[in-house]
N, C-alpha and C positions, 0 to 999 in steps of 0.2 A: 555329412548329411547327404545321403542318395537324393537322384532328381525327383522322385515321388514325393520326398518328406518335403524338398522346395516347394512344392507346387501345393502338399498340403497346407501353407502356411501361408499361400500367400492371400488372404482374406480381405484386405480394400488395398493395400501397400503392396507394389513388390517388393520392400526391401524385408516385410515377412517373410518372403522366399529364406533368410540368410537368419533366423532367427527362429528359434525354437521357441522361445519365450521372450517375453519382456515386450518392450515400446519401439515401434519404428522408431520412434524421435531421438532413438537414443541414439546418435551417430557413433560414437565408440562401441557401442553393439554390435551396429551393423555392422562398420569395419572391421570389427573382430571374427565376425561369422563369415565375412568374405572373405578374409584371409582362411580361416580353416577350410573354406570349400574350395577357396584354388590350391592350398598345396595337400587334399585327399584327391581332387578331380585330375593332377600331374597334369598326365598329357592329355583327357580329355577336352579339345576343341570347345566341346555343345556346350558342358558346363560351365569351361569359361567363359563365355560369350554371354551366358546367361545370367552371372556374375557382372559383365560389363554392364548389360542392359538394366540391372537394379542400380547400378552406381551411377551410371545418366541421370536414370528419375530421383537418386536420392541428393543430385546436386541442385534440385528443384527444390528442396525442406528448409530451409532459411540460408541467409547469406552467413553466416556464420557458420556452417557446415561445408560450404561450397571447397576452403583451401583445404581440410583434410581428407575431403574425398579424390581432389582433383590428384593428390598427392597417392592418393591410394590407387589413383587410375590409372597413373604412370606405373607402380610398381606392379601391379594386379592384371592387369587387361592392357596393357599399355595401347593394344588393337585399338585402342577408345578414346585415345586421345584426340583426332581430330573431330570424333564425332563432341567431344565435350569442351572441346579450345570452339567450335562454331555455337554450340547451344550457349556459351557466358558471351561469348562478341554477339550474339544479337543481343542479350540481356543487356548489354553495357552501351549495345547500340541507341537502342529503343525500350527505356526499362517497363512501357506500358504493357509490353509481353514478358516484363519479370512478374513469374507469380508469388512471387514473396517482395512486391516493391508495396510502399506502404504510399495510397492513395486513395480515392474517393472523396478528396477533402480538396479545393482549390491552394489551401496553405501547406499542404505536402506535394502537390506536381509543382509549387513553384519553389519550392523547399526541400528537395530529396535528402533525406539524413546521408551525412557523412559515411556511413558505417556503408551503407549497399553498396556504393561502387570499390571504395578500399577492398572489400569482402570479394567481392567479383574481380576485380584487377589482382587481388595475391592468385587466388586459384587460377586465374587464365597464365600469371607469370610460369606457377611451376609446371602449366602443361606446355607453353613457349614462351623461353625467357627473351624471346622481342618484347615484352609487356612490362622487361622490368623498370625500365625509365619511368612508366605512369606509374606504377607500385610505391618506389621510392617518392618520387612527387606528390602521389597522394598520402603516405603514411605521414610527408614531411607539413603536409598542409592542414590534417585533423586538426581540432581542436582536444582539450587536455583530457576529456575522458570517452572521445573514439577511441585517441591515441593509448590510452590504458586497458577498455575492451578488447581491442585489434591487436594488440602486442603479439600473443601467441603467435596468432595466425601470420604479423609480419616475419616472424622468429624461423618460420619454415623456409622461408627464402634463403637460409643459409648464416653460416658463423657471423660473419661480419652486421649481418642483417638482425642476428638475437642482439650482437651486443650494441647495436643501434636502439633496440625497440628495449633493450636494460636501462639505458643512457635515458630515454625518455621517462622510464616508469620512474626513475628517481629524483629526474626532474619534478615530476608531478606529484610525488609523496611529501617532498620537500616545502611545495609551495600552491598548492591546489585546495580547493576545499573539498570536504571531506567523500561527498558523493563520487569523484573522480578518484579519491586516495582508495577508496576502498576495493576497487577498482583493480587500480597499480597494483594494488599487493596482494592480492588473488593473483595477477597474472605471474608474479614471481613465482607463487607459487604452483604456481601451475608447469611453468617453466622447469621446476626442481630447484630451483637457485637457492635455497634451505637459507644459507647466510644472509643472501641478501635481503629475504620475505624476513628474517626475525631483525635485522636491523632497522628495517623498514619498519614493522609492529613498535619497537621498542620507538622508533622517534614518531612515530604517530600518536601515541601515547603521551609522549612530553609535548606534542600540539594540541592535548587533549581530545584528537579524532575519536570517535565511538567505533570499536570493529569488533563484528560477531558473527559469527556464522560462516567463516573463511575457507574450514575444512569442514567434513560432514559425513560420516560419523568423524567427531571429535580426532578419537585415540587411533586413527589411520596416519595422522599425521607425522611428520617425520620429526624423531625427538631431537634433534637439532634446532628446528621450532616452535616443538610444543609447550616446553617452559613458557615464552612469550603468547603465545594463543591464550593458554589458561589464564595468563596474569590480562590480556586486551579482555577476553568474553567474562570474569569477573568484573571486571571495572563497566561492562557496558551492562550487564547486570544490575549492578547499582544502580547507573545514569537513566537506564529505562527499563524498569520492572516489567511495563505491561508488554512490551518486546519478548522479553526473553525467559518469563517464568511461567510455566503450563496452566491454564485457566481447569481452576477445581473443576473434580468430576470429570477431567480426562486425563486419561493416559500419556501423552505426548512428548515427545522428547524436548527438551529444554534447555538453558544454559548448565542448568543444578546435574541434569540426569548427564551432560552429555561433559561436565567437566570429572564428574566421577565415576565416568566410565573407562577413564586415564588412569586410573589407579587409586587404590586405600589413600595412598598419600595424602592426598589431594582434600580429606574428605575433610579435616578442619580449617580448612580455607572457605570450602564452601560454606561449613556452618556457619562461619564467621561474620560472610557477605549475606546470609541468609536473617543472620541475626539483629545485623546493621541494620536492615530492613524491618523488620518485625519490629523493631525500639524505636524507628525514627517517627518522630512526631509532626513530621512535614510531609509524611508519605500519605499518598492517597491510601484508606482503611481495606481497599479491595485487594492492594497490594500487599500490604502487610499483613494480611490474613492469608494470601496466597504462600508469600514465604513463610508462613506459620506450618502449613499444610506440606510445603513441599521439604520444610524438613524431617517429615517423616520416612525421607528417601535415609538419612541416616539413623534413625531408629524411633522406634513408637513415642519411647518415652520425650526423643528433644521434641517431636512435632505437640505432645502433650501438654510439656513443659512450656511452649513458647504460644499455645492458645490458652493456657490460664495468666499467662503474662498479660495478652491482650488483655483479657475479661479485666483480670484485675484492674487493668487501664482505664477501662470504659470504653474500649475501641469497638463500637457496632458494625456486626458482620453483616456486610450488606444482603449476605445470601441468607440471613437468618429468617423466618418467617416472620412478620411483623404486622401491626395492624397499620391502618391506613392514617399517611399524615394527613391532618383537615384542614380546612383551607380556615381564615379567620372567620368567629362566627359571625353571619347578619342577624338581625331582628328582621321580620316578617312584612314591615314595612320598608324596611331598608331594601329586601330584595326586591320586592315591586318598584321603588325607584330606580336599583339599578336597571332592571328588563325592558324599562320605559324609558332609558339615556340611552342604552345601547341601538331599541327599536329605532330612537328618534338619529341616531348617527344615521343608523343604517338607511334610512329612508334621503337622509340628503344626502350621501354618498351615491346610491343608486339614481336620484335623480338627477344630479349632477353629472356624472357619469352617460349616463343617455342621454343629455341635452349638449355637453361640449366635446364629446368624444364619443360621438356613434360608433366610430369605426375602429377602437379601440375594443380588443376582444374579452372580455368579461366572463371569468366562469365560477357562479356561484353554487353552490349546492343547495339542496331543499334542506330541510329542519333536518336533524340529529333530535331519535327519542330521547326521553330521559333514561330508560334502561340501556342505549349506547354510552349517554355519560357514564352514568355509573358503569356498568362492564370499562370503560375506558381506566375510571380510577381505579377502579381494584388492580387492573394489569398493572398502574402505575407505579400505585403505594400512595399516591398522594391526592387529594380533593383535587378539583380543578378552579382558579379567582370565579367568583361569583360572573363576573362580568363575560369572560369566556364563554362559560358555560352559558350564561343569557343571549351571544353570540351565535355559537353555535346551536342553538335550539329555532336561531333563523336560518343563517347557513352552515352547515356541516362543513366546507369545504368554503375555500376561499381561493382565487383565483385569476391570475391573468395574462393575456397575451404577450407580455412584453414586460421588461423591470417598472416597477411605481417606487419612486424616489420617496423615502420616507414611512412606506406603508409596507407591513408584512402581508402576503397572501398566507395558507396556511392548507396542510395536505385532509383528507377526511379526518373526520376526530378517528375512527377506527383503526388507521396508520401511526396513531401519534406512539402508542405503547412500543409499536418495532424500531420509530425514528431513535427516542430513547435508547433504546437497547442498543442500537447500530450507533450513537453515538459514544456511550460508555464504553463500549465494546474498543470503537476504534483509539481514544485516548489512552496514553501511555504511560500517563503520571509525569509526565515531566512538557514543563511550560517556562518560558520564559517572561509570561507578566510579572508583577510589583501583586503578592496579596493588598487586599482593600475591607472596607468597611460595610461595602455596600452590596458586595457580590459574592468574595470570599475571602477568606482570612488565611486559605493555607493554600497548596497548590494540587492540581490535578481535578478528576474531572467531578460530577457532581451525579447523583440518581436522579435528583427534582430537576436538572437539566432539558427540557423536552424538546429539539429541534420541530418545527412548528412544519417544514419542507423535509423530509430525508433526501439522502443522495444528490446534495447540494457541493461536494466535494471537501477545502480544507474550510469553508467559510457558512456561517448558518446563521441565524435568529433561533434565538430561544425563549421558550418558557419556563421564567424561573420560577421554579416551585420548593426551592431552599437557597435564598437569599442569606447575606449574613447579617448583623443584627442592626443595621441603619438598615440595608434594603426592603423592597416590600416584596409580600408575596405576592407573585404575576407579572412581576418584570418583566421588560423584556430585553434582552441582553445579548449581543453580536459577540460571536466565538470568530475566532480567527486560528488554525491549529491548534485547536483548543483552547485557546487565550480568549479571556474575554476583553472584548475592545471599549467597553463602560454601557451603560442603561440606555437601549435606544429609545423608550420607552416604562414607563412611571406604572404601566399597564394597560391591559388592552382596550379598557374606556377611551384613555386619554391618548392612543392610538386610533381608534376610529377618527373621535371628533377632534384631532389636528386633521386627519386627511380630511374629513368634509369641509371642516377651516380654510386648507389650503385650494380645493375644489371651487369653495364657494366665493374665494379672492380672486380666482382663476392666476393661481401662481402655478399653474402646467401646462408642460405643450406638448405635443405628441413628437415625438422628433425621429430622424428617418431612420434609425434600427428600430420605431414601433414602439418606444421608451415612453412610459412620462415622466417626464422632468422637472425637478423645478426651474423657473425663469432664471 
């Protein structure tokens, strides 16, 4: 690449300079564009200098890039070595001038993750090995999945130092849980060690570990341990559907697309794993209509074949257009009761609330029309409990400054149809509660599911608007990774008036995270 074409590329990043196309971030890029520019540039001085100068700033791009650049700046520009052994001893000095030290939080300056300084002490070792005592010290002091992330990068330190950072990764496959295994055995592979990554696979396997996604594309992999890949990312296949099979209506590469892109061979294995799914009767219906679908990767006729199976079954495809489920019917009387229980909670809640707890922060909303409920249920599929709906027709939105023990807040009703969706979305079919009577009878996740808060992380309240046949409709019911943890709540009635109950016992205190609590 001429210095013009550097200079045309380089658009917020120098290390554009060294890249014709593609991602700064990609450090194997850029290292590879540096190398072609130092050995076209020989003996031009200016270009190599120029060269050094993007390999400075690209040892700023995470610590995880830092020991292959540093490696590269020895071979490349070696001129740059001091200048790059003092810009990592300040970092390592003072990491509030590392610009990839992760802070802003009081519980990270007093908790700096293991990975930044190991990352920083390999790269300063191989530009001077006076650093290699802290190196070794720090590799031997990680905990079991820095020390599985970090391998590679220890592995450059030299022979002795790969088969140190081997000797741990099988430590850890051995006897780690699964988050660190997975880990390990990427870095084998990463290393080449072919043997030892499919040993590794194969006894993670008989630990029942789940490992998918290890190579990418698939069939690059080296056939030494591709036999073993195929046989882990079919079994995680099975274990978690909503993982690993393309959501209809897109394109996407998948465990199905990406194990039969290895070869014909392969391709009645997959049907196989495909078909296990579409027959099993404990599988979430979203999922066995997916692998209905994605067996049309091996021909029209089995994905044909395996959705009149369905139908035949009675299996409802959740994506099918459908009318709206209704909520139980009231008489006319009946609902005027409910909107005058609900009115009269809310009235001793509110007053309660501003008489023992002024300074507790309350955020209620104004009324939700009636043409919001409904537009809410149509997005849903389903009615909303009478009582809800009499609910929000006072406040739309429920809220407050701090946790209320016992009591659900709840986000606009116009939020509620995306919370849903982000919740289904994010479930995977695979739980480890006990089916029940009262909630569900099979496993995985639910459509009548409504998290009442989105973006609440692995733990939520919901609104159950398909109960199983003891349950009532309007539950409310505590997911825990998608598990539900039983009925926090009979319905939203009988969640108001326990909190005015409890309000008007004065069984809360305000306590010093802003909580209220009960006594």
């Amino acid at each position: 690449m001429s210095t013009d074409a550097m200079g045309a590329h380089a658009a917020v990043c120098p290390a554009a300079r060294l890249l014709p196309q593609g991602s700064v971030r990609d450090t194997g890029a850029v290292l590879a564009g540096a190398r072609a520019v130092v050995a076209e540039a020989r003996g031009d001085r200016q270009r190599r200098a120029e060269v050094g100068e993007v390999l400075l700033h690209v040892l700023t791009h995470g610590h995880d890039a830092r020991p292959r650049v540093a490696e590269a700046i020895t071979v490349l520009t070696p001129e740059q070595v001091p200048a790059a052994r003092a810009l990592l001893a300040g970092y390592l000095a003072d990491r509030n001038v590392d610009p990839n030290a992760l802070r802003g939080d009081p519980w990270w300056d007093e908790n700096p993750p293991e990975h930044e300084r190991l990352y920083t002490l390999v790269a300063l070792t191989l530009l001077d090995r006076s650093y290699l005592g802290a190196a070794e010290d720090a590799y031997r002091a990680v905990g079991a999945h820095t020390a599985a992330g970090t391998a590679t990068a220890y592995a450059l330190l030299g022979p002795e130092h790969e088969s140190e950072a081997v000797a741990r990764l099988s430590s850890v496959i051995a006897d780690e849980p699964a988050g660190s295994v997975v880990g390990a055995v990427r870095a084998l592979l990463t290393l080449g060690l072919d043997a030892d990554a499919a040993d590794a696979v194969r006894a993670c396997m008989t630990r029942g570990v789940v490992l998918a996604g290890l190579v990418r594309p698939l069939n690059t992999a080296s056939p030494r341990v591709l036999p073993d890949l195929i046989e882990a990312e079919l079994r995680a296949l099975m274990e978690t559907p909503g993982w690993h099979l393309a959501e209809r209506g897109k394109d996407d590469p998948d465990t199905a697309s990406e194990v039969l892109s290895c070869g014909a061979e392969y391709g009645e294995r997959v049907a196989a794993a495909l078909w296990q799914l579409v027959e099993s009767d404990v599988r979430e219906p979203e999922y066995r209509w997916r692998a209905a679908v994605r067996l049309g990767l091996l021909s029209p006729a089995e994905r044909e074949r395996a959705v009149g199976f369905l139908e035949a079954a009675g299996v409802v495809d959740p994506e099918a257009p459908r009318g709206m489920v209704g909520t139980p019917a009231l008489a006319e009387g009946e609902w005027v009761e409910v909107q005058g229980a609900v009115a009269a909670a809310w009235r001793r809640i509110e007053l309660q609330l501003a008489e023992r707890f002024p300074q507790f922060a309350v955020h209620l909303g104004g009324p939700a029309t009636p043409a919001e409920i409904a537009a809410c249920e149509a997005e849903l599929g389903f009615g909303l409990p009478p009582a809800f709906v009499a609910s929000c027709l006072i406040h739309r939105s429920v809220g407050f400054g701090g946790w209320v023990t016992r009591m659900c807040p709840h986000d606009d009703i116009r939020q509620l149809p995306e919370n849903r969706d982000g919740q289904v979305m994010m479930n995977d079919g695979w739980t480890s509660d006990t089916p029940d009577d009262e909630i569900r009878q099979d496993r995985g996740g639910r459509q009548g599911w409504v998290p009442l808060v989105g973006d609440t992380g692995t733990e939520c309240d919901v609104l159950d608007l398909e109960p199983a046949a003891a349950g009532r409709y309007g539950q409310i019911v505590n997911l825990d990774h998608g598990c539900p943890n039983g009925v926090q709540s009979p319905g939203w009635l009988e969640l108001l008036e326990r909190f005015a109950d409890d309000l008007e016992a004065d069984r809360y205190v305000l306590d010093q995270d802003s909580d209220l609590t009960l006594r």
